[in-house]
C-alpha positions in Angstrom: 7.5 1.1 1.4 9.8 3.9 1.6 11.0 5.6 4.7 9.7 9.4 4.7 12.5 10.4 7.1 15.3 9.4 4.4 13.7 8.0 1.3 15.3 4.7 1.9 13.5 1.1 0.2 12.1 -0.9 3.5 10.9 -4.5 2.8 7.6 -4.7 4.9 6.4 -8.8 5.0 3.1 -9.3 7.2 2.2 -12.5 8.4 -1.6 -12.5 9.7 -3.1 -15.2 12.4 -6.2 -15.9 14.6 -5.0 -15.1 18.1 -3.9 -18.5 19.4 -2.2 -19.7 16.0 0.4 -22.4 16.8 2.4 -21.2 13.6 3.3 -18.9 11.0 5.0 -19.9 7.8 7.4 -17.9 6.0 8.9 -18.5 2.7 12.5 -19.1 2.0 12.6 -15.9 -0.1 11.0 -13.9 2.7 14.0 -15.5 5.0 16.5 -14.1 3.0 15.6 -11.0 1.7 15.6 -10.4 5.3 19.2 -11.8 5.8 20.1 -9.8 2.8 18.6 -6.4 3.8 18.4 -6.6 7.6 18.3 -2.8 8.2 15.6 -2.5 5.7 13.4 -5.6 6.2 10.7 -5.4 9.3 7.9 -8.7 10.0 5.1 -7.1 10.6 2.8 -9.6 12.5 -0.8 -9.4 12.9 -2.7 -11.1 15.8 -6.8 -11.4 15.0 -8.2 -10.7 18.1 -11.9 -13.1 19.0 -13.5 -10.0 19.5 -12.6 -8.9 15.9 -9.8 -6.3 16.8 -6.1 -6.8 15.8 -2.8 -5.8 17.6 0.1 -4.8 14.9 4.0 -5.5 16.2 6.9 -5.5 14.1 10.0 -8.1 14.2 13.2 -6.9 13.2 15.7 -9.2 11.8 13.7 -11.9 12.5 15.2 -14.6 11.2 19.6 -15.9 12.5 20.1 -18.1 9.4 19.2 -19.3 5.9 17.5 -22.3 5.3 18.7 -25.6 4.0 19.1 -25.9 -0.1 15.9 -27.8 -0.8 13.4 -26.2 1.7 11.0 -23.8 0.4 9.0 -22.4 3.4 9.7 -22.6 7.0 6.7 -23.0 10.2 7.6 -20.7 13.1 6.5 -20.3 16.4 3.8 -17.5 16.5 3.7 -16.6 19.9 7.9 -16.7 19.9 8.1 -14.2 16.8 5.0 -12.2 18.9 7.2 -12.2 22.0 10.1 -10.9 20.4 8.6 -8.0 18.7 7.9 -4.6 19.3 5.2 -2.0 18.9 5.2 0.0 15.5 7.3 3.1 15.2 
């Protein structure tokens, strides 16, 4: 996605659950792309509500440090991510 204020690359991941979800998993690239372009990377999290509506919030630099050598995805707590977030802007 691209900014239309200044034209600048943004890295937009989104990460979809059922309201309720225990976890999310994230991939080791998604982590750090994130660490490597944390002005420019934004978790978009979607929460599926029971009565079929969703609420959007964005997580910015979501993520304090890379993961170990051999690990190749990462479960993390939905409702903290959610809690931490923000609406869209």
């Amino acid at each position: 996605s691209r900014d239309p204020t200044n034209g600048r690359l943004r890295f937009l991941e989104v990460k979809g659950r059922v309201a309720g979800a225990d976890t999310v998993t994230v991939t080791k690239n998604e982590i750090l792309t994130s660490l490597n372009k944390p002005e420019d990377f934004i978790l978009a999290l979607v929460e599926f509500q029971e009565d079929g509506g969703h609420r959007v919030r964005y997580l910015r630099r979501p993520f304090g440090r890379e993961p170990d050598f051999g690990v190749t995805s990462v479960n993390y707590d939905f409702s903290a991510l959610l809690a931490r977030a923000e609406e869209p802007s």
